[in-house]
mmJSON file of the N, C-alpha and C atoms, coordinates in Angstrom:
{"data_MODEL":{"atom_site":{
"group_PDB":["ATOM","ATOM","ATOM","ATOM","ATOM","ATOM","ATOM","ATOM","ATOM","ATOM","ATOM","ATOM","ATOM","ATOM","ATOM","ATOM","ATOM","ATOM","ATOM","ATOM","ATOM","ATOM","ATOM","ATOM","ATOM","ATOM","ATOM","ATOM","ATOM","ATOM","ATOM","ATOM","ATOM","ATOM","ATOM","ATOM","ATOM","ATOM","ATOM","ATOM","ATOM","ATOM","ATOM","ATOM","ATOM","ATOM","ATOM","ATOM","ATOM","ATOM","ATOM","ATOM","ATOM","ATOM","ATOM","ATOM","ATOM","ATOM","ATOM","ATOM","ATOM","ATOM","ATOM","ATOM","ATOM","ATOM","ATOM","ATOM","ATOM","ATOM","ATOM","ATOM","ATOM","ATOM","ATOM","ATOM","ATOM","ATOM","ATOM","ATOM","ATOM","ATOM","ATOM","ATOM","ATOM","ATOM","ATOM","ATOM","ATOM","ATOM","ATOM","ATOM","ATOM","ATOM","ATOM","ATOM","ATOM","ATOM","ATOM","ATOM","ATOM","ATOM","ATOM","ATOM","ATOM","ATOM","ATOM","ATOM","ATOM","ATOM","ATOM","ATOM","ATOM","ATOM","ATOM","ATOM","ATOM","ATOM","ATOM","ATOM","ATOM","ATOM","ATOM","ATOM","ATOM","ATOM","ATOM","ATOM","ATOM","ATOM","ATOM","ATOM","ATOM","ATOM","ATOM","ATOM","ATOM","ATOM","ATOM","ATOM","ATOM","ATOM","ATOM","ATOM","ATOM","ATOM","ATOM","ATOM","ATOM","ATOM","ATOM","ATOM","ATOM","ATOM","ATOM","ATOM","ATOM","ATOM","ATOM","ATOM","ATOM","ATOM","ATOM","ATOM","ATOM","ATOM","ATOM","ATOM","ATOM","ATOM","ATOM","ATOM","ATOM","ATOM","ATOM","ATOM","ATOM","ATOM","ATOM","ATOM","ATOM","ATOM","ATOM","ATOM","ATOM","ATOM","ATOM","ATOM","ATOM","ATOM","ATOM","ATOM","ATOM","ATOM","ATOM","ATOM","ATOM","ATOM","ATOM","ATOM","ATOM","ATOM","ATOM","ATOM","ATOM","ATOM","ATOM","ATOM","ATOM","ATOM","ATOM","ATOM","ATOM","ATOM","ATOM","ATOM","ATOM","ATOM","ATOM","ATOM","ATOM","ATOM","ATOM","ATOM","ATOM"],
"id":[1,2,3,4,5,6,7,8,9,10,11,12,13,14,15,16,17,18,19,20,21,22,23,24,25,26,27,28,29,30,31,32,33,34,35,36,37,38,39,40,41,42,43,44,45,46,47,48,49,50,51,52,53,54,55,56,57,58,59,60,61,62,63,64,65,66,67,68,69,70,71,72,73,74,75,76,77,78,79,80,81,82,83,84,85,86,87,88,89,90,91,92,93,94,95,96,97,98,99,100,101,102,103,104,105,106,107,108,109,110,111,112,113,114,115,116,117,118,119,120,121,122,123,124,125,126,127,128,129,130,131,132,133,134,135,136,137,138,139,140,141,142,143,144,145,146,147,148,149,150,151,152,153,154,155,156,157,158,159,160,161,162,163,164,165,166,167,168,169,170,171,172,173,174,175,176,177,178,179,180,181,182,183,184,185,186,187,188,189,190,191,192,193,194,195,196,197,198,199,200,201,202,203,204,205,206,207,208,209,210,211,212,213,214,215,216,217,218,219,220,221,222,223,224,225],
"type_symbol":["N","C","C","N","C","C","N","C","C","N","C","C","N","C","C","N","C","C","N","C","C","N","C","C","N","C","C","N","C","C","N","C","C","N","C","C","N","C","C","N","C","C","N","C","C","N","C","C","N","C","C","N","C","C","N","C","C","N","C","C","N","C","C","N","C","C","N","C","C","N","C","C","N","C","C","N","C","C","N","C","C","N","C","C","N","C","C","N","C","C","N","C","C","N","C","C","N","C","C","N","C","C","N","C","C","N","C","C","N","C","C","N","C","C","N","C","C","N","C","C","N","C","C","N","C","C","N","C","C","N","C","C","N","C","C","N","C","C","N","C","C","N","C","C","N","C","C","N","C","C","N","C","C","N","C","C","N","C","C","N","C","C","N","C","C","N","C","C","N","C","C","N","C","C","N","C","C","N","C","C","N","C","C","N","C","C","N","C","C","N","C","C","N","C","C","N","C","C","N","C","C","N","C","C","N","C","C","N","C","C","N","C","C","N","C","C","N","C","C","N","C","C","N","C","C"],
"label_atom_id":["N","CA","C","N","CA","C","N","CA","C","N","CA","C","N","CA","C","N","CA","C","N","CA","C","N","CA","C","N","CA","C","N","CA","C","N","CA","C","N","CA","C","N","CA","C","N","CA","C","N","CA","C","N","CA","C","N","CA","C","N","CA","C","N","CA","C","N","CA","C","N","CA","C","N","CA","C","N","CA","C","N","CA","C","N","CA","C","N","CA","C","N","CA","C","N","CA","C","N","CA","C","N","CA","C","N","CA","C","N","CA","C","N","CA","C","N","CA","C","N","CA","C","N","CA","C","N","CA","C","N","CA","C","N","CA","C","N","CA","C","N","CA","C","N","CA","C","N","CA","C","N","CA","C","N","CA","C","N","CA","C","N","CA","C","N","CA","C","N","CA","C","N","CA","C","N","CA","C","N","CA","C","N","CA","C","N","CA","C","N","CA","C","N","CA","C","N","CA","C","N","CA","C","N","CA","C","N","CA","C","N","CA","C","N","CA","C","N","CA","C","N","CA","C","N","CA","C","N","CA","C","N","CA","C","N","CA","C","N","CA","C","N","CA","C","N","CA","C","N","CA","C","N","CA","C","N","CA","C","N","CA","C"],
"label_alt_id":[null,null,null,null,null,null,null,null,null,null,null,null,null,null,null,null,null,null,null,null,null,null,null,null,null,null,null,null,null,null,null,null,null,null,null,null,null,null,null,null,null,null,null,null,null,null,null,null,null,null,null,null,null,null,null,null,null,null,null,null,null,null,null,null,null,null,null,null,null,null,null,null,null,null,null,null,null,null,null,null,null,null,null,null,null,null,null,null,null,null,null,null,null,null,null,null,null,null,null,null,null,null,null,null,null,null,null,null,null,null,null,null,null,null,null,null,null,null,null,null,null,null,null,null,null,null,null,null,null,null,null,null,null,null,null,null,null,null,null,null,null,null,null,null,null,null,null,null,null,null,null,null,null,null,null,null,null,null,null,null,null,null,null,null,null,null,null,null,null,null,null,null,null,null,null,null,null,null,null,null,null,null,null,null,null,null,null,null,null,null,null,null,null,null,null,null,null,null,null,null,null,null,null,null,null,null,null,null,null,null,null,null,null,null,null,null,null,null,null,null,null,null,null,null,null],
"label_comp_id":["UNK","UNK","UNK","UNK","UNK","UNK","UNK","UNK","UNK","UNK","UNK","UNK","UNK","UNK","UNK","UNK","UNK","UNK","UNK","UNK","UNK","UNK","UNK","UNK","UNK","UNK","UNK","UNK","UNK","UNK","UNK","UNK","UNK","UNK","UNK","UNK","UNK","UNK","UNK","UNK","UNK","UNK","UNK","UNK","UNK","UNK","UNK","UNK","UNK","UNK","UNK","UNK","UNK","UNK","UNK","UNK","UNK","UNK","UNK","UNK","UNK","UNK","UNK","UNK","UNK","UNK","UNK","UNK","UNK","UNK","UNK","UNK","UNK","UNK","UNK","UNK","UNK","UNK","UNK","UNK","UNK","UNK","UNK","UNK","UNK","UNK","UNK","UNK","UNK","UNK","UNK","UNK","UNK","UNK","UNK","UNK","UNK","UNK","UNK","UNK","UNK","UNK","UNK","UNK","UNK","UNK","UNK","UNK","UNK","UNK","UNK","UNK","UNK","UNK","UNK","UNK","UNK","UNK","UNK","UNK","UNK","UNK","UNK","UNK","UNK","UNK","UNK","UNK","UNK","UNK","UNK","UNK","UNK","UNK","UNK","UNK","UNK","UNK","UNK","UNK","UNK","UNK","UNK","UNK","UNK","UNK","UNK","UNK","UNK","UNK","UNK","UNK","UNK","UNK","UNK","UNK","UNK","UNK","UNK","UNK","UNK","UNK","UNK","UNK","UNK","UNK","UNK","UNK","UNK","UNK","UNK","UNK","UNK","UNK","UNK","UNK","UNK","UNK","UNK","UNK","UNK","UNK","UNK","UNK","UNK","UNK","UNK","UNK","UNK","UNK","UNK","UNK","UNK","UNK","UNK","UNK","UNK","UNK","UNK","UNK","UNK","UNK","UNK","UNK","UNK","UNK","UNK","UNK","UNK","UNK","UNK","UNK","UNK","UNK","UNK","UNK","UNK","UNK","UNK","UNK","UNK","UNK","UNK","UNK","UNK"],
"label_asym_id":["A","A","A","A","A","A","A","A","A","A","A","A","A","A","A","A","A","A","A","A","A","A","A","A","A","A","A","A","A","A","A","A","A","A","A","A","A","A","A","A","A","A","A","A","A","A","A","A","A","A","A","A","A","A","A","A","A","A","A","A","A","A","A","A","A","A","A","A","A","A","A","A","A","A","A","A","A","A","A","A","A","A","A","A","A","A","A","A","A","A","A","A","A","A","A","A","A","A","A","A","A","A","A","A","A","A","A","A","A","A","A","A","A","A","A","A","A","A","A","A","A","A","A","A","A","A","A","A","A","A","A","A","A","A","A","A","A","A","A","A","A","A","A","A","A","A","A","A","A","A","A","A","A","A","A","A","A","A","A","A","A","A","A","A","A","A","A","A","A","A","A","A","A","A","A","A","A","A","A","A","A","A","A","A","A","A","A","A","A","A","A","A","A","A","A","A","A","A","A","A","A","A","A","A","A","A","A","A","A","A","A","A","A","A","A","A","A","A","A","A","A","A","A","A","A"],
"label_entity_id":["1","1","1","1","1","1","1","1","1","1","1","1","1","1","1","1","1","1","1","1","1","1","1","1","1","1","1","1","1","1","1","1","1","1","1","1","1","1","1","1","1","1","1","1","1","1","1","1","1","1","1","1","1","1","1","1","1","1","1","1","1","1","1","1","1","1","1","1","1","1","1","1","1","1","1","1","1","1","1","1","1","1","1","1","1","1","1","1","1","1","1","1","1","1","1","1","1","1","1","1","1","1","1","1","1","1","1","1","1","1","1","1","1","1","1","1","1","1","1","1","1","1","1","1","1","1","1","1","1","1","1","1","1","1","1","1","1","1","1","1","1","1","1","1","1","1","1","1","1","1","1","1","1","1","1","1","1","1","1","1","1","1","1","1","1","1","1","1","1","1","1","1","1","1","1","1","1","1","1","1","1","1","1","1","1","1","1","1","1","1","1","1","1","1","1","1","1","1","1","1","1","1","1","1","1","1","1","1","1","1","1","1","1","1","1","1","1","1","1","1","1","1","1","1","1"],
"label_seq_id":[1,1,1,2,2,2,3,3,3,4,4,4,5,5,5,6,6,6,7,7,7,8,8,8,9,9,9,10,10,10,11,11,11,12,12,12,13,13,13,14,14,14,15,15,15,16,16,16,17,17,17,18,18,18,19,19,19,20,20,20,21,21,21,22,22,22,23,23,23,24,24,24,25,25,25,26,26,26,27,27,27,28,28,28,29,29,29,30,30,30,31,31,31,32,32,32,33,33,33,34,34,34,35,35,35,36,36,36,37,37,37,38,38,38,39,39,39,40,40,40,41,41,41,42,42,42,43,43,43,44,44,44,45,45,45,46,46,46,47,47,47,48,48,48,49,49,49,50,50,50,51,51,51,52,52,52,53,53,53,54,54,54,55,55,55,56,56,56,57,57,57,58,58,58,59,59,59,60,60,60,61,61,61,62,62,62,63,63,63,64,64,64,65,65,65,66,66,66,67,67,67,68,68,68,69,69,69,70,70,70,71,71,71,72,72,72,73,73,73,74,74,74,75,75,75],
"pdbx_PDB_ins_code":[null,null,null,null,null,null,null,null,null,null,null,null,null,null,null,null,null,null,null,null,null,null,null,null,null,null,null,null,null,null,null,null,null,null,null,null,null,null,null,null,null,null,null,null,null,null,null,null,null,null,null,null,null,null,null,null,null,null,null,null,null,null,null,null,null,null,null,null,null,null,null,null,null,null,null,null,null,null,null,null,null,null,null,null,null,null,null,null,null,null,null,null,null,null,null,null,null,null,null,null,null,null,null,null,null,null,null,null,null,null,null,null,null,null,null,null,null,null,null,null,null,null,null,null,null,null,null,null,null,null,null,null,null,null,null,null,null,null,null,null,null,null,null,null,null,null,null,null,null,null,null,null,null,null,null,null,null,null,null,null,null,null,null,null,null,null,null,null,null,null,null,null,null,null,null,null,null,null,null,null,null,null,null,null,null,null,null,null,null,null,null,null,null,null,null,null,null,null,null,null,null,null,null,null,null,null,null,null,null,null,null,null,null,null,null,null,null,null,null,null,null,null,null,null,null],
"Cartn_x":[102.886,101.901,100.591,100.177,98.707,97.461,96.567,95.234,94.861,94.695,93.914,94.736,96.27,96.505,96.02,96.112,96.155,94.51,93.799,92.276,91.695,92.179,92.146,91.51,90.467,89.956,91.107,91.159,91.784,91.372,89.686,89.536,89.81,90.328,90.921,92.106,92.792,94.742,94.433,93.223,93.491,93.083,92.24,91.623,92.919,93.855,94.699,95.763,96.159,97.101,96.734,95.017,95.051,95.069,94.908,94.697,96.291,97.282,98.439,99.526,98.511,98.968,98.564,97.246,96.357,97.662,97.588,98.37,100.014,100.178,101.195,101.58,100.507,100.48,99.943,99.402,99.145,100.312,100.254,101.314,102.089,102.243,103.527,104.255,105.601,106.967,107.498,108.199,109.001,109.724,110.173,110.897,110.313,109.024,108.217,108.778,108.932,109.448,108.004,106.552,105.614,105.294,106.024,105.502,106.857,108.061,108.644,108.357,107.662,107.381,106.269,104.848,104.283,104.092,104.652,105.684,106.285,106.991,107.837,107.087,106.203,105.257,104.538,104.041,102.777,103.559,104.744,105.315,104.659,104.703,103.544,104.945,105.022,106.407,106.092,107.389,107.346,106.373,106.224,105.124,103.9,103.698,101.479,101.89,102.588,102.489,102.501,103.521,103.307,102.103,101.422,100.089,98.79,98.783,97.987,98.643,99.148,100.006,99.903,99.865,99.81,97.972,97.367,95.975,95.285,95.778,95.588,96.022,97.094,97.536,96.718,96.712,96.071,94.362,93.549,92.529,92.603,93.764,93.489,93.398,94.907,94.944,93.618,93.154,91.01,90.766,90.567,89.523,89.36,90.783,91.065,91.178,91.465,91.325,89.766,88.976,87.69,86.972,87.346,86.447,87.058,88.416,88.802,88.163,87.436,87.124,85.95,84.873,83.909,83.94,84.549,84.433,84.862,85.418,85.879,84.903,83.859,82.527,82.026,81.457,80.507,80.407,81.96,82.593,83.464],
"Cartn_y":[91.074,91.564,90.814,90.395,89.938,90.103,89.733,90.725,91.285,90.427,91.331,92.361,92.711,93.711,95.286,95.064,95.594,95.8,95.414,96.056,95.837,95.275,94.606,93.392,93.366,91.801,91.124,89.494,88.965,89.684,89.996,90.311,92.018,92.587,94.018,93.967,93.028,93.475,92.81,92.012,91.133,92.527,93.465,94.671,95.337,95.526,96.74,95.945,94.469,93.93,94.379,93.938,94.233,95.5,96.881,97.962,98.227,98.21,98.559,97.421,96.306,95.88,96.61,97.095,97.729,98.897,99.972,101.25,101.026,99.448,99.443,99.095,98.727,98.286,99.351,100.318,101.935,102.675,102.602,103.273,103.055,101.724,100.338,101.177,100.927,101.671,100.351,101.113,100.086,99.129,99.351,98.434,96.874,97.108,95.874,94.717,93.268,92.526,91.915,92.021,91.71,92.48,94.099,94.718,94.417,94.119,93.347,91.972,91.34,89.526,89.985,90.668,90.611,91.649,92.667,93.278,92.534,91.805,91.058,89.782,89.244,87.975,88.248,89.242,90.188,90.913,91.026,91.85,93.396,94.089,95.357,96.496,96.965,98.315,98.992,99.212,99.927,101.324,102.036,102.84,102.573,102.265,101.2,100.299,99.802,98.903,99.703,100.919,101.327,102.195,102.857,102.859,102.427,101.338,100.292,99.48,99.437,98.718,99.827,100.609,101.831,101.584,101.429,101.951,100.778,99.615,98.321,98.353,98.214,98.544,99.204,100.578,101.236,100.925,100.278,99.683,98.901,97.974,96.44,96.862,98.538,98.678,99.43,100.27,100.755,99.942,98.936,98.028,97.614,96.726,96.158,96.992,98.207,99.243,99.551,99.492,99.389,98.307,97.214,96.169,95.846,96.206,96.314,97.152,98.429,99.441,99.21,98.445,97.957,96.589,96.013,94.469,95.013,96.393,96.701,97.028,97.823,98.564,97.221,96.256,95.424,94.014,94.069,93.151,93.9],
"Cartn_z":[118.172,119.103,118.853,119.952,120.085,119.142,118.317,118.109,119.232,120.582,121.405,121.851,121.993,122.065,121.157,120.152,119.113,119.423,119.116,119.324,117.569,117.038,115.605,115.619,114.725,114.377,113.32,113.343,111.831,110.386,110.643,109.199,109.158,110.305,109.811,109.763,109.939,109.719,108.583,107.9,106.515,105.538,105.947,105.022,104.97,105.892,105.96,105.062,105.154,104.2,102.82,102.291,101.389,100.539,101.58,101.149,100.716,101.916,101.293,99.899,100.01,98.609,97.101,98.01,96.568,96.105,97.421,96.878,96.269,96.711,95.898,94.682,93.844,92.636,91.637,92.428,91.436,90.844,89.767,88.593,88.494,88.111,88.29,87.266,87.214,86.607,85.764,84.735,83.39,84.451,86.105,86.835,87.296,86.841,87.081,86.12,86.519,85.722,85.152,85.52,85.094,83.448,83.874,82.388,81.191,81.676,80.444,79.999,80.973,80.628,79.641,80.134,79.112,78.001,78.17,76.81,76.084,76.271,75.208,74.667,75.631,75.036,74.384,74.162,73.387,72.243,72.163,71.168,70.966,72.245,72.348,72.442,71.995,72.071,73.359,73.537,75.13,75.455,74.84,74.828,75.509,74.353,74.609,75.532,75.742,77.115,77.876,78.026,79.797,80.147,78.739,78.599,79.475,78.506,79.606,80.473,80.496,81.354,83.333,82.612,83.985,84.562,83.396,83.452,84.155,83.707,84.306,85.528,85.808,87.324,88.299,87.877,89.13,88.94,87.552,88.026,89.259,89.047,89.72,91.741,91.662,93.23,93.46,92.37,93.406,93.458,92.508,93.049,94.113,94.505,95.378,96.972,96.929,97.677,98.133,97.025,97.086,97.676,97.347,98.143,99.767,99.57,101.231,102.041,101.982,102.326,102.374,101.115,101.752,102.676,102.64,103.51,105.02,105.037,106.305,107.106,106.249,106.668,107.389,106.274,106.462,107.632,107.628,108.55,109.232],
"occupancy":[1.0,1.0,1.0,1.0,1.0,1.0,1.0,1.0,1.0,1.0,1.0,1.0,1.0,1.0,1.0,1.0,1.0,1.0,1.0,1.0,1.0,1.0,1.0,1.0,1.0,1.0,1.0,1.0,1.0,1.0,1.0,1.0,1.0,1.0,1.0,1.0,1.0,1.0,1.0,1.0,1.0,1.0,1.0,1.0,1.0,1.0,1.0,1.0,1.0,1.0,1.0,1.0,1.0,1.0,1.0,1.0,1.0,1.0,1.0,1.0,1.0,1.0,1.0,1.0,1.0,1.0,1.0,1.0,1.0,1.0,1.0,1.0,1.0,1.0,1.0,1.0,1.0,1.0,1.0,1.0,1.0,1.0,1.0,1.0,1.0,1.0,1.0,1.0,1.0,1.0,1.0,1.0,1.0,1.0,1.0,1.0,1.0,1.0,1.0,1.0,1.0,1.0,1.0,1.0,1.0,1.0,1.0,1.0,1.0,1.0,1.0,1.0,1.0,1.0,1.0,1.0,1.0,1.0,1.0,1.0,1.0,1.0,1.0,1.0,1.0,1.0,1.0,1.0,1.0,1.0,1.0,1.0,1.0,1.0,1.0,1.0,1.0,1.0,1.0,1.0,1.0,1.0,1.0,1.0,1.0,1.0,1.0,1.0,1.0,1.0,1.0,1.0,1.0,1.0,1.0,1.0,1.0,1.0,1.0,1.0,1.0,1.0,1.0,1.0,1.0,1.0,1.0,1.0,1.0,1.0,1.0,1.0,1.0,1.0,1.0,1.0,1.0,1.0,1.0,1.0,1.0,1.0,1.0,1.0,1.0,1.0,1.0,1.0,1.0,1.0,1.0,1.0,1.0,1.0,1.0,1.0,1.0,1.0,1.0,1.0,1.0,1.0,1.0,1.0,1.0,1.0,1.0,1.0,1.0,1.0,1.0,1.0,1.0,1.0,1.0,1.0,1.0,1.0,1.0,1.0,1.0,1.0,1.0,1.0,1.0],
"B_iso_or_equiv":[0.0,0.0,0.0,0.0,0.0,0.0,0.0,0.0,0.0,0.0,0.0,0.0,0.0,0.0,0.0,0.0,0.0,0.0,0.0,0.0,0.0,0.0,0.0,0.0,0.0,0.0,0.0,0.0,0.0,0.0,0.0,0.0,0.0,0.0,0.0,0.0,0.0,0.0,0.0,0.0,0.0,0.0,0.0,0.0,0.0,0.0,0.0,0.0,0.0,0.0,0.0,0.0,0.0,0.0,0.0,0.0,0.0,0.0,0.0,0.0,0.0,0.0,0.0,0.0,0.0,0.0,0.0,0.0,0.0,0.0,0.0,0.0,0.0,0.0,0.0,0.0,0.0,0.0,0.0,0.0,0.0,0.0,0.0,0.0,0.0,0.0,0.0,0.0,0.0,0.0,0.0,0.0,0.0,0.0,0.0,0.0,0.0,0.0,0.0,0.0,0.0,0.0,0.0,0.0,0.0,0.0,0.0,0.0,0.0,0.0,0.0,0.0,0.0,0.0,0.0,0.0,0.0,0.0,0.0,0.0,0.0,0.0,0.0,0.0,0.0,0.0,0.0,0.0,0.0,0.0,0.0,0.0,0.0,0.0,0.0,0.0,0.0,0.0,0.0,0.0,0.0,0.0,0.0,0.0,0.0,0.0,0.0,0.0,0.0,0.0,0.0,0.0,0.0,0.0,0.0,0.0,0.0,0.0,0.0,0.0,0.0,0.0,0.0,0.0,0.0,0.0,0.0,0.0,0.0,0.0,0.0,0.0,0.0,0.0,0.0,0.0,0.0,0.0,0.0,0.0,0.0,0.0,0.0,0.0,0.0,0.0,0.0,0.0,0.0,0.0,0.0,0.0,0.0,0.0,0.0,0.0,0.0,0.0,0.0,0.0,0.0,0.0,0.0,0.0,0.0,0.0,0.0,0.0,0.0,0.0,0.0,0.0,0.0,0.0,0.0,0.0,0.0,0.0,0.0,0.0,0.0,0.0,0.0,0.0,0.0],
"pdbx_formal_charge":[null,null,null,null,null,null,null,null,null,null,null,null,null,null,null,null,null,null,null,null,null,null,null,null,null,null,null,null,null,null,null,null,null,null,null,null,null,null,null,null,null,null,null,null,null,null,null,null,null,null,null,null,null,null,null,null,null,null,null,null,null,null,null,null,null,null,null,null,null,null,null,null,null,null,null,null,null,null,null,null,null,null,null,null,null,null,null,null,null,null,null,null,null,null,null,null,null,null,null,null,null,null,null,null,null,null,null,null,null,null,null,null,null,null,null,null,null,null,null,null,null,null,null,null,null,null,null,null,null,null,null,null,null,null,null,null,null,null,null,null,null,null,null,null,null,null,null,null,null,null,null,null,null,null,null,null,null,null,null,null,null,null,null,null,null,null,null,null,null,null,null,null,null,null,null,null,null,null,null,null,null,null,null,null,null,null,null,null,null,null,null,null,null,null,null,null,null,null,null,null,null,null,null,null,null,null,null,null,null,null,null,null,null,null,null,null,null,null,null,null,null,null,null,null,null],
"auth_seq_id":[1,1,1,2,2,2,3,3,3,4,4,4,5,5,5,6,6,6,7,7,7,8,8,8,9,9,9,10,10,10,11,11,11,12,12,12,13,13,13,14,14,14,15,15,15,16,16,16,17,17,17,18,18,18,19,19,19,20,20,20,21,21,21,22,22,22,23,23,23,24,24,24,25,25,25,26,26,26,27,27,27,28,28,28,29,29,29,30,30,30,31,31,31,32,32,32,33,33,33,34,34,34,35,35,35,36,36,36,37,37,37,38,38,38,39,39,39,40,40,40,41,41,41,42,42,42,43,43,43,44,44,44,45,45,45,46,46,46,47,47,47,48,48,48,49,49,49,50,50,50,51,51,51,52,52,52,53,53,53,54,54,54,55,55,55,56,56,56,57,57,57,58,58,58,59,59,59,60,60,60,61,61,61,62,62,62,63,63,63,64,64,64,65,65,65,66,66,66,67,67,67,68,68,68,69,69,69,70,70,70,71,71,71,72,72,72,73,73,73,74,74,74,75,75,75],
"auth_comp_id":["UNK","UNK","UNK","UNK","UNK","UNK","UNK","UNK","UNK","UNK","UNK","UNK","UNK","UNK","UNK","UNK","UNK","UNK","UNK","UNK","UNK","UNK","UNK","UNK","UNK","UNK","UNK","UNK","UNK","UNK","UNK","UNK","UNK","UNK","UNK","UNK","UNK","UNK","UNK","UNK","UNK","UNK","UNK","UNK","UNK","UNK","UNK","UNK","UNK","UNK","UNK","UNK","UNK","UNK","UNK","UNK","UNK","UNK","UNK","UNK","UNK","UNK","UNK","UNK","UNK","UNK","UNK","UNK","UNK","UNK","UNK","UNK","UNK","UNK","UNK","UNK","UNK","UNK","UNK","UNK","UNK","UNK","UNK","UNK","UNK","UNK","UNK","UNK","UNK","UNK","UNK","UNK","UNK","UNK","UNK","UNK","UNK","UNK","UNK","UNK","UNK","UNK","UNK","UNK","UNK","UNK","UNK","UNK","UNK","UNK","UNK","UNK","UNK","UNK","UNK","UNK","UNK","UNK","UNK","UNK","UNK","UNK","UNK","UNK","UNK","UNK","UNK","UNK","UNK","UNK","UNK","UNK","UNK","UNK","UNK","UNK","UNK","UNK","UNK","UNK","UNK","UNK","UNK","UNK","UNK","UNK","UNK","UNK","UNK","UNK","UNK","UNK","UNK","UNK","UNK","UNK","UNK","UNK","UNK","UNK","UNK","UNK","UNK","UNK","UNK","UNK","UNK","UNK","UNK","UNK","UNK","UNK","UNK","UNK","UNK","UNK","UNK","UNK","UNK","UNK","UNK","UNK","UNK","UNK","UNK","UNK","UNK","UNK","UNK","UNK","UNK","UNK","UNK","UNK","UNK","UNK","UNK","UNK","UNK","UNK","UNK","UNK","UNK","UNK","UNK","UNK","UNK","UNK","UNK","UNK","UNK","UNK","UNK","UNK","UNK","UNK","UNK","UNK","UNK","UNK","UNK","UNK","UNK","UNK","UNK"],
"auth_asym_id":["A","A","A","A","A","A","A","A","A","A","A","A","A","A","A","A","A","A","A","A","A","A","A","A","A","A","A","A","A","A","A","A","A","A","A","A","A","A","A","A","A","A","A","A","A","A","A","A","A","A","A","A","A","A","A","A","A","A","A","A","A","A","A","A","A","A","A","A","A","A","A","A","A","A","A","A","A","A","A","A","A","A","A","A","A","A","A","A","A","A","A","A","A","A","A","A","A","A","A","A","A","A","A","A","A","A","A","A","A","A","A","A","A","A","A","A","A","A","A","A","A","A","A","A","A","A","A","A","A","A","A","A","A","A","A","A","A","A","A","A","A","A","A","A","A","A","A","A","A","A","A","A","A","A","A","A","A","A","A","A","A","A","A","A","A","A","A","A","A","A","A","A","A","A","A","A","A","A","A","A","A","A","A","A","A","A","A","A","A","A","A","A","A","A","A","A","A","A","A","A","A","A","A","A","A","A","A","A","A","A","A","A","A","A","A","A","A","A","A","A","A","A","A","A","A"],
"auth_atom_id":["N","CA","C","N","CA","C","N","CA","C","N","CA","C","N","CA","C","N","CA","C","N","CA","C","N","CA","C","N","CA","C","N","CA","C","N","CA","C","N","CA","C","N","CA","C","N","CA","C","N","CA","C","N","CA","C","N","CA","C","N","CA","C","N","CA","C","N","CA","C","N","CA","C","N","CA","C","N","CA","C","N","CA","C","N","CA","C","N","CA","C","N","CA","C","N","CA","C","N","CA","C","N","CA","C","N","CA","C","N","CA","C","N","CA","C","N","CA","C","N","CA","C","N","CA","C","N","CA","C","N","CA","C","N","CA","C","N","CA","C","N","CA","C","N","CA","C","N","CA","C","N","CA","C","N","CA","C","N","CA","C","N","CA","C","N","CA","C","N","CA","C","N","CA","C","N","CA","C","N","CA","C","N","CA","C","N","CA","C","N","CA","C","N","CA","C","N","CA","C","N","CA","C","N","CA","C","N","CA","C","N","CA","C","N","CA","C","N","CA","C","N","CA","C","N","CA","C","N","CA","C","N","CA","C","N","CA","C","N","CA","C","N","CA","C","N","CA","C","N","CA","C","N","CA","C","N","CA","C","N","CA","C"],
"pdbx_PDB_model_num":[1,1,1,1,1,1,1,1,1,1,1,1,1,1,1,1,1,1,1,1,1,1,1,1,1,1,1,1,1,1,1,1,1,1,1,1,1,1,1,1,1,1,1,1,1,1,1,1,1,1,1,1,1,1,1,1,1,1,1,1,1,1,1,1,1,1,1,1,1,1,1,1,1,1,1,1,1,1,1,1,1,1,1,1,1,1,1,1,1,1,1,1,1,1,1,1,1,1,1,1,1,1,1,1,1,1,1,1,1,1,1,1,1,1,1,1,1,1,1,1,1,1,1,1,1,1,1,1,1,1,1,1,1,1,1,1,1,1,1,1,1,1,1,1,1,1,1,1,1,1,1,1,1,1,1,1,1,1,1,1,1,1,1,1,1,1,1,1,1,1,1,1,1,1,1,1,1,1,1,1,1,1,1,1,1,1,1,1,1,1,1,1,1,1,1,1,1,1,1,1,1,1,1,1,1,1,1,1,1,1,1,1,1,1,1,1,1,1,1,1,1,1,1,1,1]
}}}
């Protein structure tokens, strides 16, 4: 479908890409192949990794949730 159908600028289907990338990287699960690569490169026991490993994650999707939400405002 068109942008001009849609009633969407480029830089709002680019905010909405990035928002639902954000919510998908909140409270990443042991199924992630990112938290065994660097679990095992780090020699960090499965525990404390999914630890931070969780905490990191859902930083990275606010953030990113966050600056989509402002760039949406502003632009």
């Amino acid at each position: 479908m068109p942008f001009s159908l849609t009633g969407l600028s480029e830089f709002d289907l680019c905010f909405i890409v990035i928002s639902i990338a954000s919510g998908a990287t909140v409270l990443a699960h042991v199924n992630d192949s990112g938290f065994w690569l660097v679990s095992r490169f780090l020699e960090i026991d499965t525990k404390t990794m999914f630890k931070t490993w969780t905490v990191q994650e859902t930083l990275i999707g606010l953030v990113g949730f966050g600056l989509s939400v402002i760039g949406s405002i502003l632009l």
